[in-house]
C-alpha positions as CSV (number, residue, x, y, z in Angstrom):
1,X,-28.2,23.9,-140.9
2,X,-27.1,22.3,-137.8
3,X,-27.4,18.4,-137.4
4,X,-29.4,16.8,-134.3
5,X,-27.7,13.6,-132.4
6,X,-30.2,11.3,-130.4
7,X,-33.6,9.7,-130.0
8,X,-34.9,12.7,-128.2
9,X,-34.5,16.8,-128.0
10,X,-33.2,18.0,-124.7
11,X,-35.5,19.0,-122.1
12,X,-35.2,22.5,-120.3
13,X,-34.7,22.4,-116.6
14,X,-37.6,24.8,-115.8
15,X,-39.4,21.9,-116.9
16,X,-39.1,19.3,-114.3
17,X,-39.0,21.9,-111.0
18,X,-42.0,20.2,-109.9
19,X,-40.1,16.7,-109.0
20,X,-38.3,18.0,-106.1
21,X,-41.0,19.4,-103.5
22,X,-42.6,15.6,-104.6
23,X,-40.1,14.1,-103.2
24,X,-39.3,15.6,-100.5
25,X,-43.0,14.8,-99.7
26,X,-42.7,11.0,-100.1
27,X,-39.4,10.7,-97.6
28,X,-41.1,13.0,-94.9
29,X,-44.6,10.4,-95.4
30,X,-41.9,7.7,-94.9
31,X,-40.6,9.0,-91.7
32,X,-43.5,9.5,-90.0
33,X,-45.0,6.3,-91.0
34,X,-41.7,5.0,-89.8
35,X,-42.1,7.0,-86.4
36,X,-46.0,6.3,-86.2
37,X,-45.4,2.4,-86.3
38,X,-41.9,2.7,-83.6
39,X,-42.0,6.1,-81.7
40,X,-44.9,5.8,-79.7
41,X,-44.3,2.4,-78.2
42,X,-41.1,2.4,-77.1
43,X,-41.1,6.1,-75.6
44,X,-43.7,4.8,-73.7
45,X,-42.0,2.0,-72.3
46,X,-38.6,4.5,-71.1
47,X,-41.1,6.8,-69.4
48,X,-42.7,4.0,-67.3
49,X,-39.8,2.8,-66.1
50,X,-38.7,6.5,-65.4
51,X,-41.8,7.0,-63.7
52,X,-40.8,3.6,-61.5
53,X,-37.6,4.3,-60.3
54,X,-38.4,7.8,-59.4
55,X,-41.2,6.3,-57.1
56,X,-38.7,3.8,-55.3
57,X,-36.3,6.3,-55.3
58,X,-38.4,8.7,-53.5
59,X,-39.6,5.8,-50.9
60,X,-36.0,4.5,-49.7
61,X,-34.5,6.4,-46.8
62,X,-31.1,7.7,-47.4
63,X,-28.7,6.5,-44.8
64,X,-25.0,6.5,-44.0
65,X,-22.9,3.5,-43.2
66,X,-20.0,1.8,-41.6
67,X,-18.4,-1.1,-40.8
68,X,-17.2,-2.3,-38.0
69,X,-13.1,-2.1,-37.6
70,X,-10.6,-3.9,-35.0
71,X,-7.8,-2.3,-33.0
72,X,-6.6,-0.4,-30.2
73,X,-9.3,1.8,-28.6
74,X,-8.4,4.2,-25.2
75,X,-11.1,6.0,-23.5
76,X,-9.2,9.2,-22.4
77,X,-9.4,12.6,-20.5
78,X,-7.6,15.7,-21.4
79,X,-7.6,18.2,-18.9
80,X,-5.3,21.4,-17.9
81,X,-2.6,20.6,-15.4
82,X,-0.7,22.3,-13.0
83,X,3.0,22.1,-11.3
84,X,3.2,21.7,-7.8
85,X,6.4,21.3,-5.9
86,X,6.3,17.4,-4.6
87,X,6.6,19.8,-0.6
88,X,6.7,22.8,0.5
89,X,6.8,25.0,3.8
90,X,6.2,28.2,4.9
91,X,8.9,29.4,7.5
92,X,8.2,31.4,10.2
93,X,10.5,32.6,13.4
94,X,9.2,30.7,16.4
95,X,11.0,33.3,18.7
96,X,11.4,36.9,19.1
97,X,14.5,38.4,18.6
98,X,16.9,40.9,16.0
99,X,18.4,39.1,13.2
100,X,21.8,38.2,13.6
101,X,22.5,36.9,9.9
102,X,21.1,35.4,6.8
103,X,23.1,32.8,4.6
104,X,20.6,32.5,1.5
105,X,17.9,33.9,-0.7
106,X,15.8,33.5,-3.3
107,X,17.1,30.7,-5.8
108,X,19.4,28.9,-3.0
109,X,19.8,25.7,-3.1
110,X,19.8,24.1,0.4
111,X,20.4,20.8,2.2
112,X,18.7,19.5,5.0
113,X,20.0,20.8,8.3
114,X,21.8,23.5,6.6
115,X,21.4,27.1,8.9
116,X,19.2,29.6,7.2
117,X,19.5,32.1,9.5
118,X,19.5,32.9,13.0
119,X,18.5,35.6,15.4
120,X,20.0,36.9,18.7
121,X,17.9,35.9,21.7
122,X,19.8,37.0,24.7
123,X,17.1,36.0,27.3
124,X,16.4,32.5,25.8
125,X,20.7,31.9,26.5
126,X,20.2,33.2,30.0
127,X,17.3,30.9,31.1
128,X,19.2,27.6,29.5
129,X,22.1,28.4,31.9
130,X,20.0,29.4,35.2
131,X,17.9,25.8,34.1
132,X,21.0,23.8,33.7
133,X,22.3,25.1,37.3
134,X,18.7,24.5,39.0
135,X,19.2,20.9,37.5
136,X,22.8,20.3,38.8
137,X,21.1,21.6,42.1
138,X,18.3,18.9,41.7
139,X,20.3,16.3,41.3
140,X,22.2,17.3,44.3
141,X,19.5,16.6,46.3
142,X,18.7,13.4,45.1
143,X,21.9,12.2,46.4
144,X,20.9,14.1,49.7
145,X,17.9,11.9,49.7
146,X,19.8,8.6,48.7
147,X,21.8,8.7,51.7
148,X,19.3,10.0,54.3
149,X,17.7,6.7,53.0
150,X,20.9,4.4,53.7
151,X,21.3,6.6,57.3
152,X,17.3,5.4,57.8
153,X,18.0,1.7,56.9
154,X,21.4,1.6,59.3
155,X,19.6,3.0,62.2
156,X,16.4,0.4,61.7
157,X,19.2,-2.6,61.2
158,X,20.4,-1.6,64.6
159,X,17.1,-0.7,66.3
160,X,16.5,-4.4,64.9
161,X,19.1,-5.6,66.4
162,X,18.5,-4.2,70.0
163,X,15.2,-5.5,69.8
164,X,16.5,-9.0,69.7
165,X,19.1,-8.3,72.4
166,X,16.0,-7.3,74.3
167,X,13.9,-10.0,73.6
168,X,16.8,-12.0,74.6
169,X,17.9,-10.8,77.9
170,X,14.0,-10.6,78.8
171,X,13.6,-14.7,77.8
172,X,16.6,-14.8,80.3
173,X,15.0,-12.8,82.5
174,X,11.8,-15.3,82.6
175,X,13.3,-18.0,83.1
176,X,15.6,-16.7,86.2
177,X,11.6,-15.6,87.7
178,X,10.7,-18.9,87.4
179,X,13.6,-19.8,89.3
180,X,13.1,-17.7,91.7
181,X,9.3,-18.5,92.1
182,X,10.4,-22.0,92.3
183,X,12.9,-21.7,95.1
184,X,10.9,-19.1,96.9
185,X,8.2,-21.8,97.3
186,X,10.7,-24.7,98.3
187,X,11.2,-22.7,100.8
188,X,7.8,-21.7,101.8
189,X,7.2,-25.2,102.2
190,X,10.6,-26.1,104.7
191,X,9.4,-23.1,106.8
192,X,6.3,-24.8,107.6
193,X,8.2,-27.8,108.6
194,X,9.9,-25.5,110.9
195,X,13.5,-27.2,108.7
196,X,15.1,-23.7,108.3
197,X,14.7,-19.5,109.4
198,X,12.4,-17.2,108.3
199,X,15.0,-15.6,107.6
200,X,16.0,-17.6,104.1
201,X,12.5,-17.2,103.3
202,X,12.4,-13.6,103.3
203,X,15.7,-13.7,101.2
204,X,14.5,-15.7,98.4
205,X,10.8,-14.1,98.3
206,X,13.3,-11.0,97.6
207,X,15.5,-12.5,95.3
208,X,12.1,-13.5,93.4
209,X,10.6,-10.0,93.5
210,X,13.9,-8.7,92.1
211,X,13.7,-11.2,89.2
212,X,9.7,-10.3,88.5
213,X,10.9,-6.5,88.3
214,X,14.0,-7.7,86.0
215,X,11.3,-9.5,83.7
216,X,9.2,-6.5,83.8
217,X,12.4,-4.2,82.5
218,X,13.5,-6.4,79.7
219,X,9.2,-6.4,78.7
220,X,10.0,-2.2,78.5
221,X,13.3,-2.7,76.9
222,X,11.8,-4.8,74.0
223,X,8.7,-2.1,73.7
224,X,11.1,0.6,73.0
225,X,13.7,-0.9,71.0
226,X,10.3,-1.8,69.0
227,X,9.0,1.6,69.2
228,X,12.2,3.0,67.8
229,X,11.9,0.5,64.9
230,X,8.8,2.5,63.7
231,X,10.1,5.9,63.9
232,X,13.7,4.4,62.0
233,X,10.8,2.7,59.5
234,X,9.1,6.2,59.2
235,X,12.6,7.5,58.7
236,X,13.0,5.7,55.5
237,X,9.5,5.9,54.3
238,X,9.9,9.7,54.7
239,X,12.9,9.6,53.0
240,X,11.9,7.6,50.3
241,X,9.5,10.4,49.7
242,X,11.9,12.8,49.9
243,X,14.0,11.3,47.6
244,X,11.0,10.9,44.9
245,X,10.2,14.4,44.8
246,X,13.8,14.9,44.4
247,X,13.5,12.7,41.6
248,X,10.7,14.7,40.1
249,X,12.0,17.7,40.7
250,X,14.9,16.7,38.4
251,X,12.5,16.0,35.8
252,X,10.7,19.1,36.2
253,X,14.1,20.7,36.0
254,X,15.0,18.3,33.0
255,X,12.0,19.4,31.1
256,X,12.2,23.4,31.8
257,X,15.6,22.7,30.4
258,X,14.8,20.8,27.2
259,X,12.1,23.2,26.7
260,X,14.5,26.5,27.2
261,X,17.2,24.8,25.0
262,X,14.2,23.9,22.2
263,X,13.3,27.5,22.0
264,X,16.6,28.4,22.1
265,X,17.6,26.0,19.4
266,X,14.4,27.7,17.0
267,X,16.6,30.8,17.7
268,X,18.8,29.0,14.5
269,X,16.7,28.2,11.6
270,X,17.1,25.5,9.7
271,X,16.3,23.5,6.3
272,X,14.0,20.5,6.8
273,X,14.9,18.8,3.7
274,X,16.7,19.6,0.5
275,X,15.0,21.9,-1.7
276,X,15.1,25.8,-3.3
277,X,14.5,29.2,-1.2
278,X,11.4,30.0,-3.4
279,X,10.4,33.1,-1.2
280,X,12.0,36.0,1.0
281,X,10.4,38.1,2.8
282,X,11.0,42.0,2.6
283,X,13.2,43.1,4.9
284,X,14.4,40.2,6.3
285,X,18.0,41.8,6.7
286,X,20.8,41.5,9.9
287,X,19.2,43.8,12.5
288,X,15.8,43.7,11.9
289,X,13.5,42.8,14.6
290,X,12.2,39.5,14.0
291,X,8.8,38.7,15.9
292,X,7.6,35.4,17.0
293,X,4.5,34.1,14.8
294,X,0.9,33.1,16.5
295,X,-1.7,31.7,14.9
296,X,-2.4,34.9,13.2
297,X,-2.8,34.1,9.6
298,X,-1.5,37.8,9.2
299,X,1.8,37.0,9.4
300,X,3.9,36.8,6.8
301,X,6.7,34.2,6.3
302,X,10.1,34.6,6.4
303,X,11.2,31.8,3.7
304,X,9.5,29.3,1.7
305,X,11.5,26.1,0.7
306,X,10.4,23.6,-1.8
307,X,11.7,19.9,-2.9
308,X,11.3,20.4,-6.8
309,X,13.3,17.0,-7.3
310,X,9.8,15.3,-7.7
311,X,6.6,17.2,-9.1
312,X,2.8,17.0,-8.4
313,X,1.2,17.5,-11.5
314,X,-2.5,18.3,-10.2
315,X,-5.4,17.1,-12.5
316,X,-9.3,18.1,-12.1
317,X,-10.8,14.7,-13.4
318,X,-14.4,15.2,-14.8
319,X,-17.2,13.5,-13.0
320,X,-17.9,11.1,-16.0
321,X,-14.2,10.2,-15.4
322,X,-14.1,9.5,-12.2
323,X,-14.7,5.9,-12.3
324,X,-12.3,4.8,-14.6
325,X,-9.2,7.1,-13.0
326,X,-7.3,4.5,-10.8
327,X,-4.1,5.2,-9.3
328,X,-1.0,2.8,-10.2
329,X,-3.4,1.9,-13.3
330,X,-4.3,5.2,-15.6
331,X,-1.2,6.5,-17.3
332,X,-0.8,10.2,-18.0
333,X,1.2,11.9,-21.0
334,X,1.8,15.3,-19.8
335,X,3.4,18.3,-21.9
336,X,3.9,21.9,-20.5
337,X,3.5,25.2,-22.8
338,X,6.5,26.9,-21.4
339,X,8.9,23.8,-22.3
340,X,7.3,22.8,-26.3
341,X,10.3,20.7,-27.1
342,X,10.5,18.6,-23.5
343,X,9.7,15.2,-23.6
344,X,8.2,13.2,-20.6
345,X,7.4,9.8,-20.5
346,X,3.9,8.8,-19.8
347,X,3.8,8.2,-15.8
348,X,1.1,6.4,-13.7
349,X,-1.6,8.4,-11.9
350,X,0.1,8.3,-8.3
351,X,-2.8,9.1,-6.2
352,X,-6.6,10.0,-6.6
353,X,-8.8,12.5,-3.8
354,X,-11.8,9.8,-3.7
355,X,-13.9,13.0,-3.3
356,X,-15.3,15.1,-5.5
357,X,-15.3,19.2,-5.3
358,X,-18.8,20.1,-5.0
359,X,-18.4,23.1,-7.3
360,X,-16.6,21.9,-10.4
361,X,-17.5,18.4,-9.7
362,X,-14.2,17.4,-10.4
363,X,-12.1,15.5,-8.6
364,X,-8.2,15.8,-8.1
365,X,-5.8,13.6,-9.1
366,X,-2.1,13.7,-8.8
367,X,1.0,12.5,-10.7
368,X,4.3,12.3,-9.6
369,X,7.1,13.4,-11.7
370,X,10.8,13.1,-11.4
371,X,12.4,16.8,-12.2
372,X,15.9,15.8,-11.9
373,X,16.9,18.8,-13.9
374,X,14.4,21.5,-12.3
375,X,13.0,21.8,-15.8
376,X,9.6,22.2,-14.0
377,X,9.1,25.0,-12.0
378,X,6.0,25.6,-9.5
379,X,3.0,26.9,-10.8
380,X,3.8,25.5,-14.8
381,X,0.9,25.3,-16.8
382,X,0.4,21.7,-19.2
383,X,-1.9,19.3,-21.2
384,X,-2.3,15.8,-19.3
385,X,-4.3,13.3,-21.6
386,X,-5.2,10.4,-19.0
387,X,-5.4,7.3,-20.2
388,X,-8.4,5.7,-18.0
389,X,-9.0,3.0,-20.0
390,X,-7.7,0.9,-22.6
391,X,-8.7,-2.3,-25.0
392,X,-6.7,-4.2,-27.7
393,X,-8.0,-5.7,-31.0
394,X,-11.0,-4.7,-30.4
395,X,-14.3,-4.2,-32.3
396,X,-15.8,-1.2,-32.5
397,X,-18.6,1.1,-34.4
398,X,-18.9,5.0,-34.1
399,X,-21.3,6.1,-31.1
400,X,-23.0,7.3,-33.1
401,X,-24.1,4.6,-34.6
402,X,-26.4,3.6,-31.2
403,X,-29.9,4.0,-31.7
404,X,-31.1,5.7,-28.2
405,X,-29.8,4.8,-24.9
406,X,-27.4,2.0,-24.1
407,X,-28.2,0.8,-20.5
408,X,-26.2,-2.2,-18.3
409,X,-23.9,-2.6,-21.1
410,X,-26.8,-3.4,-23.7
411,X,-27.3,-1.6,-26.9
412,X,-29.3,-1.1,-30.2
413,X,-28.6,-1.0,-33.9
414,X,-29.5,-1.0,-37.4
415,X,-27.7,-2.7,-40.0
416,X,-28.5,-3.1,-44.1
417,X,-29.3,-6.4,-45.3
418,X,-30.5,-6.6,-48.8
419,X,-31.3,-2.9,-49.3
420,X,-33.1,-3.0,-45.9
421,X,-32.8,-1.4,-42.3
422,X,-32.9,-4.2,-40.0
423,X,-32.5,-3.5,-35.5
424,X,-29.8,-5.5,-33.8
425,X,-29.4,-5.9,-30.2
426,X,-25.4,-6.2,-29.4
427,X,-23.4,-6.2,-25.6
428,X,-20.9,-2.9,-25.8
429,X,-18.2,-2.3,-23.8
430,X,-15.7,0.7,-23.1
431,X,-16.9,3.7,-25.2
432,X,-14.7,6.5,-25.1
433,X,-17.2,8.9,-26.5
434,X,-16.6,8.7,-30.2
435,X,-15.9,5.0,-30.4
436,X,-17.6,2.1,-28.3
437,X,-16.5,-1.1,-28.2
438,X,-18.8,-4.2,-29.7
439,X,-18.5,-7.5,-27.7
440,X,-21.2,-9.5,-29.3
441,X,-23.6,-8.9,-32.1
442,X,-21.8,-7.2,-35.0
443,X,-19.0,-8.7,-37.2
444,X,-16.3,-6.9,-39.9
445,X,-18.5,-7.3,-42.5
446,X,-21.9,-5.7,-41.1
447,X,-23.3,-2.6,-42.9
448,X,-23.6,-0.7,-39.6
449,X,-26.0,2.5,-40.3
450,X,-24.3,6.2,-38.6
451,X,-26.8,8.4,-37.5
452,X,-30.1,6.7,-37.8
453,X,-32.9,8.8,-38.7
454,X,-35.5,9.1,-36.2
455,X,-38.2,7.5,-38.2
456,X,-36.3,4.4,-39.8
457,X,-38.2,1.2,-38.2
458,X,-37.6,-2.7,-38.9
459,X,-37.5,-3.8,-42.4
460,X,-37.7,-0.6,-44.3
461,X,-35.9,-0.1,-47.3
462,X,-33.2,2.3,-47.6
463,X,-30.6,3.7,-50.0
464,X,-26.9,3.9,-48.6
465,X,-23.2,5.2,-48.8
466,X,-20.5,4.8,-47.4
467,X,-19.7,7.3,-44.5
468,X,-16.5,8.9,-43.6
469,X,-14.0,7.0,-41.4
470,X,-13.4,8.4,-38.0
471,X,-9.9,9.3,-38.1
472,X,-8.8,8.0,-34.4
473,X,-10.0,4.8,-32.2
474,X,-9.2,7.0,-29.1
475,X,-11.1,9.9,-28.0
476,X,-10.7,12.8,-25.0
477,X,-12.7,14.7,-23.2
């Protein structure tokens, strides 16, 4: 027999399967009583306030934003220049004639006054001779002249003096008449007193008579010696006249002279100024007939010098420019493809056109540029970036930041304030196209909106970020 320990015989476990799915029952009553008296509350309250911020989400306009920054800010230009020798000239032969030599080419360096070439003019030689004799013959004649003047002016001083020896003698002669008259009456008067002969009276009415016809001679003596002073004055006034065509005529002479030596002198061209033979025309050899140019623009130079020692770099300036390009004022940085690793300074604009080209509406502008070297040739192709304009520590916003059209230096924008859009008037100054300068209305700390959409009015809410910062204050066009 087997002995039994215990208040109780051991169960069998297929006995007590029931207990499990019973339990199991109770904790999943639990939990949804649990859920019924929690879930449905606070699930509730999470979707409401879903549901809210999706609706003011969905009513705040997204917008971009900046602030305001200080510093340098240039309004600029950027245009294609080009390399123009500072002056040039075409060369052309003035007379005809063969080519008696050449002493440079293309790529000579020349001084002014140094002989380029010259060309054998026999005819021009000829005339300067024949003109130099006809002058020594011109002045010949004005010494001719010079002392038939002198001969004229001798021959009145003594036709001058005749007339007073005439004038004299016939004042003596008047005075003898009236002596005569006077005595030739005395005794008139003692013939009637029967005091002395007829006789005595016929005598002195002769000796009166013969002084009358005395008087009467010197009168005619003084006439003449007058009359000859008028043909001795004609004398010298015809001589005079004599002598100032003479005078002319040595002018004239003069003149054909300078004029035949001039053309002569073109026979031997020279340099103008320093510079480089740029150009040489074909055939422009010893012997070659060299004709004169006209004002045909067919013909084709001989030589073409340039002075490279200073450049013209030539700059079309666009018409929104124009204003702000002023000479001895906008500075240029210029850089030329052909020389990458040559550095210029930035030079001053040296001269403007003040007139526009009525097809590219551009107008030209010119810096000067010292090419000490000859590093820039004629013709070079660069980048010139103008500087027209220029402000420092200044304020500024992104253009774009403008709501419509800035007029008289008055503008328009909207700023966030407390999650709202509000407008701002502010007072602009230079705007270089990507950047405009703020002179009143906006500080560093503004929330300045880029872009603003076209239906964003005052007060309306808006959600914002931060937009990218321009990466330069200067701008060209």
């Amino acid at each position: 027999m087997q002995e039994m320990h215990g208040n109780t015989a051991p169960t069998s476990p297929s006995g007590r399967w029931w207990l499990i799915p019973a339990i199991l029952l109770l904790l999943i009553t639990a939990g949804a009583g649990a859920y019924l008296a929690k879930g449905p509350s606070a699930s509730t309250a999470r979707g409401a306030e879903s549901a809210k911020k999706s609706e003011a989400s969905s009513s705040e306009i997204p917008v971009e934003v900046v602030k305001p920054t200080k510093g340098v800010l240039e309004r600029t230009t950027s245009q294609a220049g080009t390399a123009m020798a500072f002056k040039w000239i075409d060369i052309y032969a003035e007379v005809a004639g063969y080519l008696k030599n050449r002493t440079v080419d293309i790529g000579s360096v020349v001084k002014k006054d140094q002989v380029l070439a010259e060309i054998e003019v026999p005819e021009l030689k000829a005339r300067v001779e024949q003109q130099t004799a006809s002058l020594g013959l011109a002045h010949a004649q004005v010494k001719q002249r010079n002392a038939a003047i002198l001969n004229a002016r001798a021959e009145l001083k003594g036709v001058e003096a005749k007339i007073k020896a005439s004038e004299a003698k016939m004042k003596s002669d008047k005075a003898y008449l009236v002596f005569r008259e006077a005595q030739a009456k005395r005794f008139q008067e003692l013939l009637k007193e029967r005091s002395i002969d007829a006789r005595l009276v016929d005598e002195q009415e002769d000796r009166r008579e013969a002084a009358f016809e005395a008087v009467n001679a010197s009168f005619e003596a003084v006439n003449a010696a007058k009359a000859q002073r008028e043909s001795a004055e004609a004398k010298i006034t015809q001589a005079e006249a004599d002598l100032e065509e003479a005078e002319q005529k040595v002018k004239v002479t003069k003149a054909e002279l300078d004029h035949a030596r001039a053309m002569l002198g073109f026979a031997t061209i020279k340099a103008p100024f320093d510079g480089i033979i740029t150009f040489r025309k074909d055939g422009f050899d010893p012997g070659t007939f060299i004709r004169a140019a006209t004002g045909s623009s067919s013909f084709v130079p001989l030589l073409t010098l340039q002075h490279t020692e200073i450049m013209r770099i030539v700059v079309p300036i666009p018409d929104r420019d124009v204003p702000f390009c002023k000479p001895g004022i906008s500075s240029a940085q210029i850089s030329f493809d052909a020389l990458p690793e040559a550095k210029f300074s930035p030079y001053l604009v040296s001269r403007i056109a003040k007139s526009e080209d009525l097809q590219t509406k551009t107008m030209r502008a010119e810096i000067d540029v010292p090419n000490p070297k000859g590093e820039i040739e004629q013709g070079m192709y660069g980048l010139v970036t103008v500087t027209l304009s220029k402000a420092e520590n200044a304020l500024s916003i992104p253009s774009a930041c403008l709501a419509g059209k800035a007029q008289g230096g008055k503008a328009t924008v909207y700023v966030v304030r407390d999650g709202k859009a509000h407008r701002v008037a502010i007072r602009i100054g230079l705007d270089n196209g990507i950047q405009v300068e703020v002179l009143k209305g906006l500080d560093t700390n503004a929330d300045v909106i880029v872009n603003p959409p076209g239906d964003l009015v005052e007060d309306v809410a808006v959600a914002m970020r931060e937009a990218e910062k321009p990466k330069a204050s200067s701008a060209g066009h």
